[in-house]
C-alpha positions in Angstrom: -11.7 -10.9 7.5 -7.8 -10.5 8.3 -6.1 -13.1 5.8 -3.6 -15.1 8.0 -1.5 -16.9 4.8 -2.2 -19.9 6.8 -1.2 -21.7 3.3 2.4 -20.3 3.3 3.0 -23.4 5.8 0.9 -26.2 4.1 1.1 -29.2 3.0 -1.9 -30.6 0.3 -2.7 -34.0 -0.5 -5.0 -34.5 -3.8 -8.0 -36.4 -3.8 -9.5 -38.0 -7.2 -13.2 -38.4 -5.5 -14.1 -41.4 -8.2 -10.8 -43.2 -7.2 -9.6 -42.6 -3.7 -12.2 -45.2 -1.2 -15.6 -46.6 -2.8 -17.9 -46.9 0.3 -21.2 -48.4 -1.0 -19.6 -51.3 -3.6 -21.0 -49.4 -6.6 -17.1 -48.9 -8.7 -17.1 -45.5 -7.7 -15.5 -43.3 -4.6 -17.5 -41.5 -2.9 -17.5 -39.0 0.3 -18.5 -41.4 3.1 -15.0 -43.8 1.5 -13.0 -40.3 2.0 -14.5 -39.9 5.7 -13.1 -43.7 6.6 -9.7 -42.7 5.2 -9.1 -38.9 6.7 -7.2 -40.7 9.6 -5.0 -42.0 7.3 -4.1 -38.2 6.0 -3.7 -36.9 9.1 -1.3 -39.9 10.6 0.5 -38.7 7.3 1.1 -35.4 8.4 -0.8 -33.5 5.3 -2.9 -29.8 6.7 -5.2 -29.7 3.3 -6.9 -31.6 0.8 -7.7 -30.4 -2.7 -10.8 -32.4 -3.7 -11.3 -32.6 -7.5 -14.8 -32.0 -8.5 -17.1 -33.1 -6.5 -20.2 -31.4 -7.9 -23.1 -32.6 -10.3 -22.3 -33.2 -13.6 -22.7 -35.6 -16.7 -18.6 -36.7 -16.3 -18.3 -36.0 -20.0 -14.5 -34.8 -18.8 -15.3 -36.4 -14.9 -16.6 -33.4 -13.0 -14.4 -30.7 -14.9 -17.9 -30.4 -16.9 -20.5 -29.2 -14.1 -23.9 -28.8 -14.3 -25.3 -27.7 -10.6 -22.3 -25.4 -8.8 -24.4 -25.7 -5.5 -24.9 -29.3 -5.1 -23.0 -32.4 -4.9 -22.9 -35.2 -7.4 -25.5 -38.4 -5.8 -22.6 -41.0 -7.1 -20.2 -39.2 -4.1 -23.1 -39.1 -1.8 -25.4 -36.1 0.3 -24.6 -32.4 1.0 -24.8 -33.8 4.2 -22.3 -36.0 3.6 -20.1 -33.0 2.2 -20.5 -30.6 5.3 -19.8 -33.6 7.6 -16.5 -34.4 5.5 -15.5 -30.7 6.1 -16.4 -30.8 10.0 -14.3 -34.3 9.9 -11.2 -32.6 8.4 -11.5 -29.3 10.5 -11.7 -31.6 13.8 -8.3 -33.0 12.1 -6.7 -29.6 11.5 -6.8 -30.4 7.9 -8.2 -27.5 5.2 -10.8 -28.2 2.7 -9.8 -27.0 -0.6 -12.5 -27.1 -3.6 -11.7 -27.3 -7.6 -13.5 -24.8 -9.6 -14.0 -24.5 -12.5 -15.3 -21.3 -14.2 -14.3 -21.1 -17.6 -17.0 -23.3 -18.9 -19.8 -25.4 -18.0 -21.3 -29.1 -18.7 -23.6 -28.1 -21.8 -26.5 -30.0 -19.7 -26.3 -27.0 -17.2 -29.8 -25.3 -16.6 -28.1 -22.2 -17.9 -26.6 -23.4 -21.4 -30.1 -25.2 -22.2 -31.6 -22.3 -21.3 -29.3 -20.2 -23.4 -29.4 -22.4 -26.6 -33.0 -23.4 -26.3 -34.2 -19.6 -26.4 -32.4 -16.8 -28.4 -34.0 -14.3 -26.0 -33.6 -16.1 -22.9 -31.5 -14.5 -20.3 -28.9 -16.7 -20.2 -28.0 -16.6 -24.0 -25.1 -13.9 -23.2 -23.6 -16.1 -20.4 -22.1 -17.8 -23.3 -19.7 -16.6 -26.5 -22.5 -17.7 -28.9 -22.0 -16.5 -32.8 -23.3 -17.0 -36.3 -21.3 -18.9 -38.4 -20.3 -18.0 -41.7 -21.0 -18.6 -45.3 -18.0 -20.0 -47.3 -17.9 -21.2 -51.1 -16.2 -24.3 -51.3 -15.7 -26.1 -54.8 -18.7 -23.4 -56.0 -21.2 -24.7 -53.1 -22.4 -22.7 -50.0 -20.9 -24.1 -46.7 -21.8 -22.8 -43.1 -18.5 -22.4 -41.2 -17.5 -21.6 -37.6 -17.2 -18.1 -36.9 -13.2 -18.0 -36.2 -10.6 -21.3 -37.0 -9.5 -21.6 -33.8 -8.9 -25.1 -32.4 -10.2 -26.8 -29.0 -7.6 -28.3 -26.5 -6.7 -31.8 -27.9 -10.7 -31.7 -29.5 -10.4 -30.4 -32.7 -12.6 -27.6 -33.9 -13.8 -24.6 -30.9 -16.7 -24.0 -32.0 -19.9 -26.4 -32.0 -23.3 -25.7 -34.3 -26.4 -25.1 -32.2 -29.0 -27.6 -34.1 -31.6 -26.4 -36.4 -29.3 -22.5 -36.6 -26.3 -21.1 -37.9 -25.4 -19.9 -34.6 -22.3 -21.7 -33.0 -21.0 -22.2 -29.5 -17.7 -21.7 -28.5 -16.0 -24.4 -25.9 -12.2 -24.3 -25.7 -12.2 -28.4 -24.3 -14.7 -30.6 -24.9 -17.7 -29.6 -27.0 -19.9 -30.7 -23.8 -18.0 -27.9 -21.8 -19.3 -24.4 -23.2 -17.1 -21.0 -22.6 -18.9 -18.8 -20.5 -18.8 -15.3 -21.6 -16.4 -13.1 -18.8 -17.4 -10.1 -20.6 -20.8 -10.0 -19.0 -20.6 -8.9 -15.4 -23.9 -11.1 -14.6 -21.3 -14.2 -15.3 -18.5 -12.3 -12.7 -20.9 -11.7 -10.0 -22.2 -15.7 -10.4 -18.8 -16.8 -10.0 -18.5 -14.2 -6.7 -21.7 -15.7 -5.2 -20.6 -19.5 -5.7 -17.3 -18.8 -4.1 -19.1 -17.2 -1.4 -21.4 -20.0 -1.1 -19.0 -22.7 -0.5 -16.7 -20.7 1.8 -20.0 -20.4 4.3 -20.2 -24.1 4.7 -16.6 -23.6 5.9 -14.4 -24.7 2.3 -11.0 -23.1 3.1 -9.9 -22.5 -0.8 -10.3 -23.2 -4.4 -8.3 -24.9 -7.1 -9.3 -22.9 -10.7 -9.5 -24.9 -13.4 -7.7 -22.9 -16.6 -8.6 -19.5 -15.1 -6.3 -17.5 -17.5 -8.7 -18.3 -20.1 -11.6 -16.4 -18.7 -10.5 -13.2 -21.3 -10.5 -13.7 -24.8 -9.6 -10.8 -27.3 -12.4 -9.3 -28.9 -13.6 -8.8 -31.7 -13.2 -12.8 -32.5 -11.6 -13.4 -35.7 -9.6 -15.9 -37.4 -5.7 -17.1 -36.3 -3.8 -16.7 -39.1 -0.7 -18.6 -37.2 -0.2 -22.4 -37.4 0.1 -25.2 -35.2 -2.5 -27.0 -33.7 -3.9 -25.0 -31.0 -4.6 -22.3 -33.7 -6.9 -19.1 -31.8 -4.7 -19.7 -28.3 -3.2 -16.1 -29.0 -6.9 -14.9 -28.7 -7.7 -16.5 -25.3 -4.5 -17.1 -23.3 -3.5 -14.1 -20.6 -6.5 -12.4 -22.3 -6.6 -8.4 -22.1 -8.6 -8.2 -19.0 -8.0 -11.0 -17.2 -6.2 -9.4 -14.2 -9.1 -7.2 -14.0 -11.7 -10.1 -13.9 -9.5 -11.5 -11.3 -9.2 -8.5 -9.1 -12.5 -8.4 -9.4 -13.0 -11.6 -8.0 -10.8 -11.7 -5.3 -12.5 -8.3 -3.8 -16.2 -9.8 -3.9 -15.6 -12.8 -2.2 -11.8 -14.5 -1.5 -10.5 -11.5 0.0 -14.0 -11.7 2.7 -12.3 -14.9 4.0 -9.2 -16.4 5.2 -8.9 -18.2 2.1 -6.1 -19.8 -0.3 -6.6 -19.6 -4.1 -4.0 -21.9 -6.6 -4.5 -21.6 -10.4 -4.2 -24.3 -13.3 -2.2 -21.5 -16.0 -2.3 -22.3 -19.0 1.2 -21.7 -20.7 0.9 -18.3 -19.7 3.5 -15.3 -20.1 6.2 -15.1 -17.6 5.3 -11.5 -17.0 1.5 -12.3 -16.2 2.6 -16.0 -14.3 4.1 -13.2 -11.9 1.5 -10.6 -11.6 -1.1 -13.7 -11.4 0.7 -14.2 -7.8 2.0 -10.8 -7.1 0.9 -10.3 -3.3 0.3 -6.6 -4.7 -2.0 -7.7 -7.5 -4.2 -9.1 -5.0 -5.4 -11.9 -7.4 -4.2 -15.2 -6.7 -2.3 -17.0 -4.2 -0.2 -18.9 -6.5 -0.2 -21.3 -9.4 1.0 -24.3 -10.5 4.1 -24.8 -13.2 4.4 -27.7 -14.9 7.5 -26.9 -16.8 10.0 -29.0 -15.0 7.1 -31.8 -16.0 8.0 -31.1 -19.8 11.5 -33.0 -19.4 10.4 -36.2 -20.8 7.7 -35.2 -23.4 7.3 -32.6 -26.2 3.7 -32.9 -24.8 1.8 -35.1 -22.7 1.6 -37.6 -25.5 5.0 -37.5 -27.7 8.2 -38.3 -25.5 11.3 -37.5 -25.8 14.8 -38.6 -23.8 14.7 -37.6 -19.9 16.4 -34.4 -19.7 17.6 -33.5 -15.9 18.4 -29.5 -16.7 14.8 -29.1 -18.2 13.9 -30.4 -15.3 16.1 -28.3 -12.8 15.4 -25.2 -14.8 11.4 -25.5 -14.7 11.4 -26.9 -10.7 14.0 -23.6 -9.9 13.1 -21.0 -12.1 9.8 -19.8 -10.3 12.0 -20.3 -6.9 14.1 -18.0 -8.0 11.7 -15.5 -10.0 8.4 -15.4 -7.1 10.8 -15.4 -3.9 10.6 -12.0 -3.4 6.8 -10.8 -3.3 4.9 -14.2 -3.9 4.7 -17.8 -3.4 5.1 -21.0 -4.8 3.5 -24.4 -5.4 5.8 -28.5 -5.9 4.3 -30.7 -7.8 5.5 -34.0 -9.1 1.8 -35.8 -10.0 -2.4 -34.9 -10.5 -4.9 -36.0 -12.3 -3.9 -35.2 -15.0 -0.1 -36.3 -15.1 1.5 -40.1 -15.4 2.9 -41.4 -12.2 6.2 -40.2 -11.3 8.3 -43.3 -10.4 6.9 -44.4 -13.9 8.8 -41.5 -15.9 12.2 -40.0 -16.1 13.8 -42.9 -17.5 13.3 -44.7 -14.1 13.6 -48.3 -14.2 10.4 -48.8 -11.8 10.9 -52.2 -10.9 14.9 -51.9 -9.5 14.5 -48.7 -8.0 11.1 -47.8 -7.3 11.3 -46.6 -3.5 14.8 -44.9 -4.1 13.4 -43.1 -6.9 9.9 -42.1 -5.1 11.7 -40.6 -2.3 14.6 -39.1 -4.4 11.5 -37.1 -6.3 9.6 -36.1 -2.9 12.7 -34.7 -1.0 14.7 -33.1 -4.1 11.2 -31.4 -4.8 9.2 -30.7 -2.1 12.4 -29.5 0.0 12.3 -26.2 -2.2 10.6 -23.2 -2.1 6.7 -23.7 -1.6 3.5 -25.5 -1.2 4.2 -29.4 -1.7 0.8 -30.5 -3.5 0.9 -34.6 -3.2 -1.1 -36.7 -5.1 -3.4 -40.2 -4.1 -1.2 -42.6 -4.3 2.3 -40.6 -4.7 2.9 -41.1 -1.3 3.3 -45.1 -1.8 5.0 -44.7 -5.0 1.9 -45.9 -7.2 3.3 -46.9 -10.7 1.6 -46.4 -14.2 -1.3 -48.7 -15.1 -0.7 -51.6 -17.2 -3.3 -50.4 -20.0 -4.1 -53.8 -22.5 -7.1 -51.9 -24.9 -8.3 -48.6 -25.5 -11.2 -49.9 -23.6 -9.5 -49.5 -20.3 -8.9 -46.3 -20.6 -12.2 -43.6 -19.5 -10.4 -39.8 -20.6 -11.6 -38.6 -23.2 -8.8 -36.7 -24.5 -7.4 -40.2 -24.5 -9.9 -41.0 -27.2 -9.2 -38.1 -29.4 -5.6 -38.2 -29.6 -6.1 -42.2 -30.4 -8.7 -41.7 -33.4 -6.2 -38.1 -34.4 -3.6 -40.9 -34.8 -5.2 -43.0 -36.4 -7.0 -40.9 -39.0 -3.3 -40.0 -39.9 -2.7 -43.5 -41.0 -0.9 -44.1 -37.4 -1.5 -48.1 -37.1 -3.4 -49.1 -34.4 -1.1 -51.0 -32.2 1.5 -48.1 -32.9 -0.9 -45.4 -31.8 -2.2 -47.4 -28.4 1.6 -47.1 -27.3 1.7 -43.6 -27.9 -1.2 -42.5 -26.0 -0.7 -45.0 -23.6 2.8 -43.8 -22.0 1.2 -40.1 -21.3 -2.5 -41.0 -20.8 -3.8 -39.1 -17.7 -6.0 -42.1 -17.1 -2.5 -43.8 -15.2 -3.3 -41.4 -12.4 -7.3 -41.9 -12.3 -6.9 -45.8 -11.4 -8.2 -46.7 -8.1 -6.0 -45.9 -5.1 -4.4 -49.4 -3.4 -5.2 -50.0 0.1 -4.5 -53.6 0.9 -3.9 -56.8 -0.9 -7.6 -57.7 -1.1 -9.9 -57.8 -4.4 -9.9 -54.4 -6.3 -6.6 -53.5 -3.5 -9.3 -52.9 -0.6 -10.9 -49.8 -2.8 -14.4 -51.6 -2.9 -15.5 -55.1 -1.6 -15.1 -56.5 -5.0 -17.6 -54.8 -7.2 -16.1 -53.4 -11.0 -14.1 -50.0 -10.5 -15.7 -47.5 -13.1 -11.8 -47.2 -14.3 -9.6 -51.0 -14.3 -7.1 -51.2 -11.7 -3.6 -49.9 -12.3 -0.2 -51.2 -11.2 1.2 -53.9 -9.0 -1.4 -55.1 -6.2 1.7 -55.3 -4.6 1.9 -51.6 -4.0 -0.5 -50.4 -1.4 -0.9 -48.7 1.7 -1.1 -51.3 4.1 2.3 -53.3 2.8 3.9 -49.8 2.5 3.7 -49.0 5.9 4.4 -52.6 6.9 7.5 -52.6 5.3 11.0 -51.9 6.7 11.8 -49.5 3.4 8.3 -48.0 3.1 8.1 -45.0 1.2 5.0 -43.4 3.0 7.0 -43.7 6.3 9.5 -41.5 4.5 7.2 -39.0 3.2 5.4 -38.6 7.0 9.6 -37.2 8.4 9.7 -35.6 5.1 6.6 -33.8 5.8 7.3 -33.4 9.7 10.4 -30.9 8.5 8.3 -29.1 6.1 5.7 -27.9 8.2 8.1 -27.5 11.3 11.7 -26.3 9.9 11.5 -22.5 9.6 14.2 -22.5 6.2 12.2 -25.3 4.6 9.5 -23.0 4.9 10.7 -19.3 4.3 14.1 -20.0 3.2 15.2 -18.8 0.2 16.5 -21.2 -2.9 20.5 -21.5 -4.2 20.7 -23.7 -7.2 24.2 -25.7 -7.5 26.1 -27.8 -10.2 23.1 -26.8 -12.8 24.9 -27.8 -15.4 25.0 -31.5 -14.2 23.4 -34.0 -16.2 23.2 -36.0 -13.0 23.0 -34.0 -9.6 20.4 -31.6 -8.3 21.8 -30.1 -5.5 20.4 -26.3 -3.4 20.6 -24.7 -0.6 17.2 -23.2 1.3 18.4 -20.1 3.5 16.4 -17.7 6.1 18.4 -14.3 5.8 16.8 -12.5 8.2 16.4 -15.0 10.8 20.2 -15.5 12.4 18.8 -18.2 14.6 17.2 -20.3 11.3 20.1 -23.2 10.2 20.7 -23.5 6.1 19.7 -26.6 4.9 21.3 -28.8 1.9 19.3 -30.9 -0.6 21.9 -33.2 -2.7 20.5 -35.9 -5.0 21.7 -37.9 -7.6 19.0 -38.3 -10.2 20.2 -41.6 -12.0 20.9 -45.0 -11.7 24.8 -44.7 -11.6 27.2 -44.4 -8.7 28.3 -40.5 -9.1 30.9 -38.2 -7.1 30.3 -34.9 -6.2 31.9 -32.4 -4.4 30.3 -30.4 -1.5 30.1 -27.0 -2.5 33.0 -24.5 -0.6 29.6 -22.4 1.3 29.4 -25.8 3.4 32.2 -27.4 5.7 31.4 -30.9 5.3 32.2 -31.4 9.2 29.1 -29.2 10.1 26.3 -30.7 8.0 24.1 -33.0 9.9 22.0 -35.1 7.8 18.8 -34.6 8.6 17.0 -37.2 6.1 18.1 -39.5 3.4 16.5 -42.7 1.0 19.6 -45.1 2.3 20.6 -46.6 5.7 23.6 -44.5 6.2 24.9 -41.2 4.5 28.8 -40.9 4.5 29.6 -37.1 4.9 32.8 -36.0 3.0 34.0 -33.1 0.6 33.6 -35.6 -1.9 30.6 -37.4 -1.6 29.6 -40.7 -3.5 26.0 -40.9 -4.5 24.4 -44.0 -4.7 21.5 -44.6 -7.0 18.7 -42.2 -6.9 20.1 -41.1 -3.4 18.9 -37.9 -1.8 20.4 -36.6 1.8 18.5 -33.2 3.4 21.6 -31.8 5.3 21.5 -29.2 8.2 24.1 -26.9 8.8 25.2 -26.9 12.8 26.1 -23.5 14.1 
């Protein structure tokens, strides 16, 4: 089938399944709640949807742990359900994009029982399953892992298979197994699920940390420290371009799909051949480095700073333009609300700041990817106990901090201000019990933020901040430079401005645009650059009531102006 890059001109709104609309009162989102909101998405102006998982699975890391690829999970409803939620977003013009996730499984998936019940079963090599070793420690025999690589945020990789020395290796959670990409049987599964899907009309995939399919073989130890010891073993792994190739031929490339990968601090060399249009792999991926500028990692901050933040939102503009694409991103599931970071003080400036973020970011080069929520600028969750909070990554870094003589009230407030659960609290709607997401029954995660802050007072308001996203959205799907232009970075030095240029080179007729924004909460003067006559820049959207257009421009707090040039 002739692939049309239909995604080139999209627009993708995230949905949380467990947290977006809760249909049948039971705390927990499901399908038929998405159905009664698609109207919603589509008066927004959005052309795809990225569902998080949707499929069976015991929601030891919510639906990134599955346990039946073909099936959907009975809390979200029917397969029935699922093809009439694609045949209601088609009839919308929307695309129906799926998260996958093929580097491990739930360990209560019939193949991992299978291959850990049974040494001789089948499935045994569809895992990385070795013995473990035999160590003296203070003169006694002691069964060890077979390598000292560490899991993601859950200590020790490797997990012993009861009642034998053999270990399992899982990379996250020890309830989410590695498969083994080495065994071609695993490839071709992967193929057919794709394929699968796609046949009940799913338009593309999200992977879930696909650039950990490879590891480097033969396993051994990583000598290196630092806390996610082995990562040089099973990051951009030897042949993982060939696995994706691979992929791509015997089943994406059979359809007019759209592929966008979770990397995982990969190399900037491979992070370009990943999206190379020659390498024939992946559509794009996402980069969370401009993400980093307020936090060593997700968990330990650090001050706001605005050129990590430039230089991680610009860098792929400027590095894919030429034989690739790109994907914005300001929030997911797994990220802390936006208008709740970057030194923003929430409660003065929250709808300046929200639609500062969406037109300095979403105006560049790319795919905008918005998140539940974003779009009303949802705020963090006021989290009181550890019992609020559902991740389970949340939960490790807690009891890590604690085991290190952290005290407890110190080490709530540390995993707290990054805690992905801030973006898994149910979405707002109205100003009724729970915010209109049920009829009143308990949320499987507490309610987060203001009640204050939902859909229905957002769009009733004169300064609503979804009204601003649908015009910001509008030019994004119908302004040829927003599209294909190509990306000038100004004033990057600027501890205070982001300001670029978007430019069609080999369209005469396409107009250059201008994003300018002041990312603070001070008055600040900057001067139009000399490529723009201020008397021929039409301001095509801003966050204030009126723009004053001048070499020298003063920017009011957290103010951001889209500027056309006239001919």
């Amino acid at each position: 089938m002739e692939r049309t890059g239909w995604y080139k001109e999209a627009v993708v709104y995230q949905i949380y399944p467990l947290s977006f609309m809760d249909s049948d009162n039971d705390g927990m989102g499901d399908i038929p709640g998405i159905i009664s909101r698609i109207d919603y998405l589509a008066d927004l102006g959005i052309t795809a949807i990225w569902f998080s998982p949707l499929y069976p699975s015991p929601w030891a890391d919510y639906g990134y742990d599955i346990s039946d690829y073909r099936n959907i999970h009975p809390a979200f409803g029917t397969m029935e359900d699922f093809d009439r939620l694609v045949a209601e977003c088609h009839g919308r013009g929307i695309r129906v994009i799926m998260d996958m996730v093929l580097n491990h499984t739930s360990d209560e998936h019939e193949w991992f029982k299978s291959a850990v019940s049974d040494p001789e079963s089948p499935y045994r090599d569809w895992y990385i399953i070795r013995k473990g070793r035999h160590k003296k420690v203070f003169g006694r025999d002691k069964l060890i892992p077979p390598t000292n690589w560490n899991a993601t945020f859950t200590g020790p990789a490797w997990e012993q298979i009861p009642g034998t020395e053999d270990f399992y290796l899982h990379l996250f959670d020890k309830k989410q197994p590695d498969l083994n990409w080495e065994n071609p049987e695993v490839r071709q599964e992967a193929a057919e699920i794709l394929k699968f899907w796609m046949d009940k009309g799913v338009d593309g995939f999200r992977f879930d940390v696909f650039n950990l399919f490879s590891k480097v073989y033969p396993l051994e130890d990583d000598e290196a420290a630092g806390l996610l010891k082995g990562s040089k073993y099973f990051i951009d792994g030897p042949r993982i371009h060939e696995f994706l190739r691979e992929l791509n031929e015997n089943s994406l490339a059979l359809y007019d799909s759209y592929t966008v990968g979770e990397s995982y601090t990969p190399s900037e060399e491979n992070a370009h051949k990943y999206v190379a249009e020659s390498s024939h792999e992946l559509d794009t991926i996402f980069d969370f480095a401009h993400l980093t500028c307020d936090n060593h990692v997700k968990y330990i901050p650090r001050p706001f700073s605005l050129r990590i933040f430039k230089e991680g939102l610009f860098g792929p503009q400027e590095k894919l333009y030429a034989d690739a694409w790109n994907t914005l991103v300001l929030e997911n599931h797994d990220n802390a609300r936006s208008v709740s970071r970057f030194g923003i003080d929430t409660d003065k400036w929250r709808y300046e700041a929200a639609t500062f973020l969406a037109l300095v970011t979403f105006m560049g080069w790319g795919i905008p990817f918005i998140y539940q929520g974003e779009e009303i600028g949802m705020t963090n969750a006021e989290f009181k106990s550890l019992d609020e909070m559902k991740d389970p990554v949340t939960g490790f870094v807690y009891n890590t901090a604690r085991r290190l003589g952290i005290p407890g009230a110190a080490a709530f407030r540390i995993i707290r201000g990054g805690a992905r659960d801030h973006a898994r609290t149910p979405m707002h709607w109205d100003g009724s019990a729970n915010c209109g997401f049920n009829k009143g029954a308990e949320p499987w995660q507490c309610m987060g933020g203001s009640p204050d802050i939902n859909t229905e007072a957002d769009i009733a308001s004169r300064r609503s901040i979804y009204r601003f996203y649908q015009e910001l959205i509008k030019i994004k799907k119908s302004n040829k430079t927003a599209i294909y232009g190509r990306t000038k970075e100004y004033a990057h030095d600027d501890n205070k401005i982001i300001a670029y240029s978007r430019t069609v080179e080999s369209d005469e007729a396409a107009k250059r645009l201008f994003v300018l924004g002041n990312f603070s909460d001070k008055y600040v003067e900057f001067d139009i650059p000399e490529d723009f006559a201020p008397t021929k820049l039409e301001v095509l959207l801003t966050n204030y009531e009126y723009t004053v257009t001048g070499r020298t421009m003063q920017l009011r707090p957290y103010e951001a102006i889209l500027f056309e040039e006239r001919r």
